[in-house]
C-alpha positions in Angstrom: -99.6 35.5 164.1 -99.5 38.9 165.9 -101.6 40.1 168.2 -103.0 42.9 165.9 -103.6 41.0 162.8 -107.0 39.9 164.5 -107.2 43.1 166.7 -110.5 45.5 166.8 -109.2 48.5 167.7 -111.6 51.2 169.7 -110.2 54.6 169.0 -110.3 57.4 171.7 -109.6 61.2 171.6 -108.5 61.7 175.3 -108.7 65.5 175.6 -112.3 65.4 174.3 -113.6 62.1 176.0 -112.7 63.8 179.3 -113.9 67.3 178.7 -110.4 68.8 179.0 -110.0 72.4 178.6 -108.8 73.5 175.3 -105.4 75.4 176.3 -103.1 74.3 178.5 -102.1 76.3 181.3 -99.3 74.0 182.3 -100.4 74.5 186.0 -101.3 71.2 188.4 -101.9 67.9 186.8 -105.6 66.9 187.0 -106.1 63.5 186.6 -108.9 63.1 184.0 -107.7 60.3 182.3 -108.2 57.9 185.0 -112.3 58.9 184.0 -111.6 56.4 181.5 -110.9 53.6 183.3 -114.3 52.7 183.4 -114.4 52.9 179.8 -112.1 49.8 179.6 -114.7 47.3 180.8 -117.4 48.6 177.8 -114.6 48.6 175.3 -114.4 44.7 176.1 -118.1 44.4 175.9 -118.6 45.2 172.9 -115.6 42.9 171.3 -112.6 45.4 171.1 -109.5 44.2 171.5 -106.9 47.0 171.9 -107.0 50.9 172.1 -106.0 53.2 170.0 -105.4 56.5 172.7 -104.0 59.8 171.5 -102.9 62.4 171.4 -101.4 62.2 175.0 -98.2 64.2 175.9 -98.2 67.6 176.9 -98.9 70.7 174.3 -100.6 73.7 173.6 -104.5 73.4 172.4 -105.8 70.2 170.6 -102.8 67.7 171.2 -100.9 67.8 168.2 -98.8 70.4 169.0 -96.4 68.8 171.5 -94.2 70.4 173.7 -92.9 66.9 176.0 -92.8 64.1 174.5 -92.2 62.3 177.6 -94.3 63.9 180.3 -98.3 63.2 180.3 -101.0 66.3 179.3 -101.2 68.1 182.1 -104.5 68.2 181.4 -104.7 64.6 181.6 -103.1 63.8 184.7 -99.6 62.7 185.5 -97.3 60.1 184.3 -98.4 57.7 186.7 -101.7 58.2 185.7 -101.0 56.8 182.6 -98.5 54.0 183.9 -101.6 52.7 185.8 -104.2 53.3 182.6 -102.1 50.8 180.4 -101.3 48.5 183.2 -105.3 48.2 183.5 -106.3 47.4 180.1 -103.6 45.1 179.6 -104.8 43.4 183.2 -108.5 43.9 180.8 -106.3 42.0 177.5 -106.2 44.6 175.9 -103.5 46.0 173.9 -102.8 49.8 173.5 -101.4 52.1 170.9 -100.4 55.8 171.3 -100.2 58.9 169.3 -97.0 59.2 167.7 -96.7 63.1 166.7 -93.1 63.1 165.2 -93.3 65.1 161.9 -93.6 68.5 163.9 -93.7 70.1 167.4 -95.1 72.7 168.8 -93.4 75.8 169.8 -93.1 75.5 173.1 -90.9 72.7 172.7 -87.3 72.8 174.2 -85.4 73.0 171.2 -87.7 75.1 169.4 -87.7 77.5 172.6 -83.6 77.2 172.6 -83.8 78.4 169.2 -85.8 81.4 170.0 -83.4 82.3 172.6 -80.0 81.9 170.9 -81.0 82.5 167.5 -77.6 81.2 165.1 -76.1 79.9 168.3 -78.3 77.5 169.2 -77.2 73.6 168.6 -81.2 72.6 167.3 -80.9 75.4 164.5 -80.8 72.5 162.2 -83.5 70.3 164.1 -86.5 72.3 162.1 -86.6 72.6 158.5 -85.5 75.9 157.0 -84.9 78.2 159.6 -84.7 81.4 158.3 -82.7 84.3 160.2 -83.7 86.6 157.8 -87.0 86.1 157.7 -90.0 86.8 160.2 -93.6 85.5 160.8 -96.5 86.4 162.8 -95.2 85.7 166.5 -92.2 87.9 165.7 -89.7 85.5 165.9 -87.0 87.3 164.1 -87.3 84.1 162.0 -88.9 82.0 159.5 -89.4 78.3 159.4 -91.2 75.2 157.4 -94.5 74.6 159.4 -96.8 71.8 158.9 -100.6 72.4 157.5 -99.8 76.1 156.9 -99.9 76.5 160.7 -97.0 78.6 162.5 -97.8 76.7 165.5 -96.8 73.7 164.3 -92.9 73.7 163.4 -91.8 70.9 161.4 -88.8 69.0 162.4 -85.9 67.8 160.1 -86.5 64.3 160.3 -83.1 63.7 158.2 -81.3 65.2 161.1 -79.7 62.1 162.8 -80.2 63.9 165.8 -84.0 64.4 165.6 -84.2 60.8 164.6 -82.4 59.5 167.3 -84.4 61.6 169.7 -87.8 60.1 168.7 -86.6 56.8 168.5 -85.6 57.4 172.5 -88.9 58.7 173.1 -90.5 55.2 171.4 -87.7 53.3 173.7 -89.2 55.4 176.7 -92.7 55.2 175.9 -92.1 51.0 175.9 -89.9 50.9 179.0 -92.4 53.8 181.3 -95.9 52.8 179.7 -95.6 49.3 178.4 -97.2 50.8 175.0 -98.0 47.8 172.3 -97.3 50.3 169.5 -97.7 53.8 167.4 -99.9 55.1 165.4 -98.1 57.9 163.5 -99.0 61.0 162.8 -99.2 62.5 158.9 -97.3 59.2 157.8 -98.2 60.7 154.1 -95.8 63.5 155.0 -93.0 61.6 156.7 -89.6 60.8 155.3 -89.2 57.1 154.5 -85.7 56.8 155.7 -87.1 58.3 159.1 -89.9 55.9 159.3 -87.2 52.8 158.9 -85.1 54.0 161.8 -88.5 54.2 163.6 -89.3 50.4 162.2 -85.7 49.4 163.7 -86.3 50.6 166.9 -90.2 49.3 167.2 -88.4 45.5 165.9 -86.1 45.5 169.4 -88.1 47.3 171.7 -91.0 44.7 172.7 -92.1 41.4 170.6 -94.9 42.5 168.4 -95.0 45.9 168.4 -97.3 47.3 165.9 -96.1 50.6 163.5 -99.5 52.0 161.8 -99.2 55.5 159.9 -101.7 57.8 159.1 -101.9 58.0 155.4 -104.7 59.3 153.1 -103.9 59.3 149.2 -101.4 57.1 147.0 -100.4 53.3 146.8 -100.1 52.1 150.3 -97.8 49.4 149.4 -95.2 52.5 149.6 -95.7 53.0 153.6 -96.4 48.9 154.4 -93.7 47.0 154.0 -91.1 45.2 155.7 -89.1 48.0 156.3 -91.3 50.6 157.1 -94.9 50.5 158.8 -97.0 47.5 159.6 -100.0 49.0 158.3 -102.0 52.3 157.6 -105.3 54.2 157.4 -107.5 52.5 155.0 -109.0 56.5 153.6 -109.9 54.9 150.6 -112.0 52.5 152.1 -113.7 54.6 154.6 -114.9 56.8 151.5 -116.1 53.8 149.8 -118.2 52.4 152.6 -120.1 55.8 152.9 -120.4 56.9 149.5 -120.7 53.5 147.8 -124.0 53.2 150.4 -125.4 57.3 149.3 -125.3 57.0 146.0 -126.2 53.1 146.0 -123.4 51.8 144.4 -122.1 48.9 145.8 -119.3 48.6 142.8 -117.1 51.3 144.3 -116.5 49.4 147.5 -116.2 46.1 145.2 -113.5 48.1 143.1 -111.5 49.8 146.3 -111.1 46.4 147.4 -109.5 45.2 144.4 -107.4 48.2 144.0 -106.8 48.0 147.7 -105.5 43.9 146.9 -103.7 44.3 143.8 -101.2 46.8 146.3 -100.2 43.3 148.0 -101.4 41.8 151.2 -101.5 44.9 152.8 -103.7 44.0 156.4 -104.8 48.1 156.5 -106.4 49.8 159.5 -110.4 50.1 158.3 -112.5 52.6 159.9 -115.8 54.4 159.0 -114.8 57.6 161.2 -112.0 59.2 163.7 -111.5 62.2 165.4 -110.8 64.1 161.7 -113.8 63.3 160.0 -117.5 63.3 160.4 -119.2 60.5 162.0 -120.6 57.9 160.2 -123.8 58.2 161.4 -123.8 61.9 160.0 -122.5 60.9 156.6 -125.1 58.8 155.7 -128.0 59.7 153.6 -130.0 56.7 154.9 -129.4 56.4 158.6 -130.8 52.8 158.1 -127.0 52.0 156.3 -125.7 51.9 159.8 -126.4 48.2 159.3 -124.5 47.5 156.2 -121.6 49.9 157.0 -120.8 47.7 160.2 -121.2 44.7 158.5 -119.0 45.3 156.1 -116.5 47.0 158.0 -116.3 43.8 160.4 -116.2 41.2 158.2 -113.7 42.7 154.9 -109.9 42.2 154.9 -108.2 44.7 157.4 -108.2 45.5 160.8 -111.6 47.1 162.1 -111.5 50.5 164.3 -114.7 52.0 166.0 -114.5 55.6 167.0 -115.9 56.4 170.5 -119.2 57.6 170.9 -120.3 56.0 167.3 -121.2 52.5 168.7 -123.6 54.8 170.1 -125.2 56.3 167.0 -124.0 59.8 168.0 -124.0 62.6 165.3 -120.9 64.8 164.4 -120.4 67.3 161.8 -117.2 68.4 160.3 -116.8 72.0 160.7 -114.4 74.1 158.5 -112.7 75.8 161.8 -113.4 73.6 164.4 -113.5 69.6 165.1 -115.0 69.9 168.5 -118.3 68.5 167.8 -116.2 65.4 166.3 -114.7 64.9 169.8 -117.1 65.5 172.3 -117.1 64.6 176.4 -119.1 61.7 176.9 -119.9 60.0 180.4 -119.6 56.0 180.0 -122.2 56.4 182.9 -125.0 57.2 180.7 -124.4 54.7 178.5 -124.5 51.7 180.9 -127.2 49.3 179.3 -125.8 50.4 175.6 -124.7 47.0 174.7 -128.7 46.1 175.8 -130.6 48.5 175.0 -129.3 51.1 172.2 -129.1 48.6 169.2 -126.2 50.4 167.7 -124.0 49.0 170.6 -126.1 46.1 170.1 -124.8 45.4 166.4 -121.1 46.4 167.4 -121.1 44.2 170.6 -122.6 41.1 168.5 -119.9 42.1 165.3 -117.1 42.5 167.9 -117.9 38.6 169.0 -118.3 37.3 165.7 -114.8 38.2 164.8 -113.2 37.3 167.6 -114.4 33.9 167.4 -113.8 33.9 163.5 -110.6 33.6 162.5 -111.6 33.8 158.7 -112.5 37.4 159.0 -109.0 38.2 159.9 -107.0 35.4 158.0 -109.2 34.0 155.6 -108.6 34.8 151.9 -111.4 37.3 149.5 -113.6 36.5 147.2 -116.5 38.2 145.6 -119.9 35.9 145.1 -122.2 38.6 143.7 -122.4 42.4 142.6 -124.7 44.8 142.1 -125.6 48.5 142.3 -127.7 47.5 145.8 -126.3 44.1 146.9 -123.3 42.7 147.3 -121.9 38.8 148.6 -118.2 37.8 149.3 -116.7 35.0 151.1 -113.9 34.6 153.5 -112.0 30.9 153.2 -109.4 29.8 155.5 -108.4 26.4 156.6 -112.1 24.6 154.7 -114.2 27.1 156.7 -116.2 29.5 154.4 -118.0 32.7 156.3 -120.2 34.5 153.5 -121.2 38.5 154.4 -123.9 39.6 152.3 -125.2 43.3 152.4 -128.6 45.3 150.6 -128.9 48.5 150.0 -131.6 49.0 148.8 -135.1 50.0 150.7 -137.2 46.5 149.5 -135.9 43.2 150.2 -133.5 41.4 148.2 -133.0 37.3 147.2 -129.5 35.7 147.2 -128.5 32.6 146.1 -124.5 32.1 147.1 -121.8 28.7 147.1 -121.1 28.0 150.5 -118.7 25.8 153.0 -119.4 22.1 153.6 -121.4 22.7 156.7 -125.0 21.2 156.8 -126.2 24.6 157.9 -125.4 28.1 158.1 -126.5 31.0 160.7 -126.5 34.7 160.3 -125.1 36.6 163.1 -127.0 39.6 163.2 -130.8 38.4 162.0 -129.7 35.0 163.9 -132.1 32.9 160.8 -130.8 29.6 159.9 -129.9 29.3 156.3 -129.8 24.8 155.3 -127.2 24.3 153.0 -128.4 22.6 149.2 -126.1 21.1 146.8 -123.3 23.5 148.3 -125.6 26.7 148.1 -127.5 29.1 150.4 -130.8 30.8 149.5 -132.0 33.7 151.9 -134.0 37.0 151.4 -131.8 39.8 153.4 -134.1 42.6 154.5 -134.1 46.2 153.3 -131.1 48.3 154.3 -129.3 45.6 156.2 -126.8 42.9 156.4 -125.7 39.7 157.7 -122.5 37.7 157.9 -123.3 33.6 157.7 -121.0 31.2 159.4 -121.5 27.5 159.9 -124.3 26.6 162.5 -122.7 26.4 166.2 -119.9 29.0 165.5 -121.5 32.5 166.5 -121.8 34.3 169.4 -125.2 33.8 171.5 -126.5 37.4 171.7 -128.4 38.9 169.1 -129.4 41.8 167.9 -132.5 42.4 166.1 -131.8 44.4 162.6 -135.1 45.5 162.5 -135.4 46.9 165.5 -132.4 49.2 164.5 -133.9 50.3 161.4 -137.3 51.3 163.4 -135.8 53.2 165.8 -133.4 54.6 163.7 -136.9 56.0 161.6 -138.0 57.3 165.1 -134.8 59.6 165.7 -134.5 60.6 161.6 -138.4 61.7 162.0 -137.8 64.3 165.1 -134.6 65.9 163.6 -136.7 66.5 160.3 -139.3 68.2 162.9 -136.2 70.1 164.6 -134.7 71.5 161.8 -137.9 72.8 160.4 -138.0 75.0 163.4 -134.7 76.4 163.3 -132.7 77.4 160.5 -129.3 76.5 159.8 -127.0 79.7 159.0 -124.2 79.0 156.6 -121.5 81.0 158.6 -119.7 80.0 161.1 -118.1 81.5 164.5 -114.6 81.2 164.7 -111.7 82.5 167.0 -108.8 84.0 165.5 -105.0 84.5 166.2 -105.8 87.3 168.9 -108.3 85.4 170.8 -111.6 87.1 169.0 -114.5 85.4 167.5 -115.5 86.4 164.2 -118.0 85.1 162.1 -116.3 83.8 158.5 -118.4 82.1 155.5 -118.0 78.2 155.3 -117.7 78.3 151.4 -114.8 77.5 149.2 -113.6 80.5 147.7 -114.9 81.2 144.1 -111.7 82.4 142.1 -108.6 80.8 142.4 -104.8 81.3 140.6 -104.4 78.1 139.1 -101.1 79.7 138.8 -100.3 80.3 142.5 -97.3 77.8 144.4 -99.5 75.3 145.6 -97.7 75.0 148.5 -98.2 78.8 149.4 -101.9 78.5 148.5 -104.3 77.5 152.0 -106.4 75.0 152.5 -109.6 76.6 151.2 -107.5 77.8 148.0 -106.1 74.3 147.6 -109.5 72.6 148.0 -111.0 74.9 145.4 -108.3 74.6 143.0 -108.3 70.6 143.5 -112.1 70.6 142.8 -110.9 72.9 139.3 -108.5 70.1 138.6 -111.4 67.5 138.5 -113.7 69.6 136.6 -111.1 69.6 133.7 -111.5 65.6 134.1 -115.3 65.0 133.9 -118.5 65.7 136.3 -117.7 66.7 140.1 -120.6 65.4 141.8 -121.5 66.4 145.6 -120.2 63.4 146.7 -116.5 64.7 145.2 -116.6 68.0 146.0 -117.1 66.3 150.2 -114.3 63.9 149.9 -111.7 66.9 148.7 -113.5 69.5 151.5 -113.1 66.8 154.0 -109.3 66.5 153.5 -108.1 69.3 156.0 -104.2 68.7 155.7 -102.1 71.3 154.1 -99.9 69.1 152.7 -101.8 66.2 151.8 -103.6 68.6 149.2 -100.8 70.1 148.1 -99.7 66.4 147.1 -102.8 65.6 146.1 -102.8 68.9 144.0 -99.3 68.0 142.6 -100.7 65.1 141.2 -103.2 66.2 138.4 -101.1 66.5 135.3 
């Protein structure tokens, strides 16, 4: 099989792991991404197996802008700096995926610069969609043009020019041959055009054994995007909003139902993850701090590849603000996390997850079924070659019973509480403790470090207790401070706006408007709970919601 159907990934934002500045002066390289070669040896330690890294390449502000696809952030570093970064974490065994940015550019990019200059006469007229000589926007162009997100500084390319395809498809050819990259995970995949992303399949299928397509898609039926033709695999969204709401509101059937509807779009092997760099950490999302436990589990041991987002193995907060994600990717020094895997029992619980699954092969291969359901506990089993590994999870705050059918082994072990379960006319009966979880293999087949669940649940009391103290000294303001087009900060509310024009072009309405008007589209449907009303407010992409919006009939 290939090297990423058993993969955990450990996902890093570059430009904020390092502390980069957040414009780019294009002056002198400074090598900041050889801080994280230090980060390599803790991304092993706690069980990873490849690195997801990106954005990289040189742009304007946050990275997704790009303005050279094959030169390094300057930011960053140089070119060799990156040469040497991959060449060290394959040395490490691991494998390492970039930031594929392909459905737009920003405007500092040569033919987007070439346009500027020779207006009609320029040969990449037609690389952008609908440029507009007639028209006019905000930077006084002299033209218009199809951007991405509703954002004139992202310029979306004409992927059905064979031009533009062939370009990217040279840059992926370059990116193997320069960096030795294992594969791509691409950018708005939701948005991309499926005869684009086959070229891009073509090219990953002769470029280097193995290497690994994975888009970033939110809504719809994934079997469209993973296929042989297409991607390998995508963003599991509708999983990641299962794990966290299905532990706030205590309902274990909504992750028992995503994973059916997840199955019955084929054997899809989709890229899980509780939080990235667009969305709030997991630690922050959770009503009950304590279902840090349950979340991993979970995320570890059900079909798909696992991700962990740097800083979370950690326990570190993040909240998702309406103009800025800076607080989602923060500069961290691996320094002062040097005794994690020992001492913060977050890491601890990663570490001992990230070694269970590497010596499992069920919890990558093994087929799915459910053992028992409820609002607060749930049991499934993963079966591959004889071998049954059972995870159960409780979400409740009292102690739960289980009685479960097992494997043929005598005994059975569970890898993060480490009690020994004896097997009984082909059944297991353990009490799992409040707000936790527990994956049980057969006896001799789990790692030899162990964390202690309760001892993340206390401390995770400890920490909960002095925020409650902290925020009853200081108030929290519901506007914000933003800094707009000309460089000034403002302050702007947070809210949704309260009147919408059901009747406006959806895709001339923002991202507020659409996210109100989606939320008006539900109400017509039934209840909107909090819970609803977060997963539409969390979806920042322009044209994700106008799809989304698009879809209500």
């Amino acid at each position: 099989m290939a090297w990423y159907n058993e993969a955990s990934f450990y996902h890093i934002y570059p430009l904020g792991l390092t502390g980069a500045p957040k414009q780019n002066d294009y002056g002198e390289p400074v090598s900041r991404l050889n801080t994280l070669v230090p980060w390599i040896d803790h991304i092993k330690e706690i069980g990873c197996t490849a690195l997801y890294i990106g954005p990289l390449f040189e742009s304007v502000g946050h990275g997704y802008e790009t303005t050279d696809y094959k030169k390094l952030d300057s930011r960053l570093g140089t070119n060799e700096d990156l040469k040497s970064f991959v060449k060290k974490c394959h040395e490490a065994g691991l494998k390492v995926i970039f930031d594929g940015v392909f459905n737009h550019t920003g405007r500092d990019f040569f033919a987007f610069k070439d346009i500027k200059a020779n207006r009609e006469n320029s040969r990449y007229k037609d690389w952008y969609c609908n440029v507009n000589f007639w028209g006019n926007n905000e930077y006084n162009d002299g033209f218009s043009y199809t951007n991405w997100g509703g954002y004139n500084l992202l310029v979306k390319l004409n992927q059905r020019n064979p031009e533009v395809k062939d370009y990217i498809c040279d840059v992926i050819r370059f990116w193997v041959s320069e960096f030795d990259v294992d594969g791509i995970r691409l950018d708005a995949a939701d948005v991309l055009d499926f005869d684009f992303m086959k070229a891009l399949r073509y090219t990953a299928n002769t470029v280097k054994e193995d290497f690994w397509l994975m888009g970033e898609v939110i809504h719809g039926d994934y079997s469209r995007w993973v296929n042989g033709e297409t991607l390998h695999s995508v963003t599991s969204y509708a999983l990641h909003k299962a794990l966290y709401s299905g532990h706030n509101d205590h309902n274990y059937f909504e992750i028992a139902h995503t994973i059916k509807y997840l199955q019955n779009m084929g054997k899809l092997n989709l890229y899980n993850f509780v939080d990235n760099h667009d969305v709030e950490r997991i630690y922050t999302k959770l009503s009950n701090k304590a279902h840090f436990v349950p979340v991993h589990v979970l995320l570890y041991s059900l079909p798909g590849v696992p991700s962990i987002y740097y800083g979370s193995e950690f326990g570190i907060e993040g909240r998702k603000e309406k103009w800025s994600d800076d607080s989602l990717r923060p500069a961290l020094n691996i320094d002062d996390y040097k005794t994690a895997a020992k001492d913060n029992p977050f890491t601890a619980l990663i570490k001992a997850l990230g070694e269970l699954r590497q010596k499992t092969p069920a919890l990558s291969y093994g087929s799915y079924a459910e053992l028992k359901l409820t609002n607060r506990q749930f049991a499934f089993a993963r079966d591959l070659d004889g071998v049954r590994v059972i995870t159960a999870v409780n979400n409740d705050d009292n102690a739960s019973g289980f009685d479960l059918p097992c494997g043929n082994a005598a005994c059975y072990v569970g890898a993060v509480t480490g009690i020994k379960v004896p097997v009984s006319n082909g059944r297991i009966s353990f009490n799992l403790p409040a707000n936790s979880g527990d994956i049980f293999v057969p006896d001799g087949e789990m790692p030899e470090y162990k964390p202690a669940t309760e001892k993340i649940i206390e401390e995770i009391k400890v920490i909960e207790e002095a925020k409650k103290e902290e925020k009853k000294e200081k108030h929290i303001e519901e506007k914000i401070e933003v800094v707009n087009a000309e460089g000034k900060t403002e302050v702007v509310s947070s809210e949704l706006p309260e009147n919408v024009d059901m009747n406006k072009n959806p895709d001339d309405m923002t991202v507020p408007e659409l996210q109100a008007a989606i939320i008006n589209k539900m109400a017509k449907n039934g209840p909107v709970n909090d819970q609803m009303k977060k997963t539409v407010t969390d979806n920042i992409w322009h044209d994700s919601l106008v799809n989304w919006f698009k879809s209500f009939r």
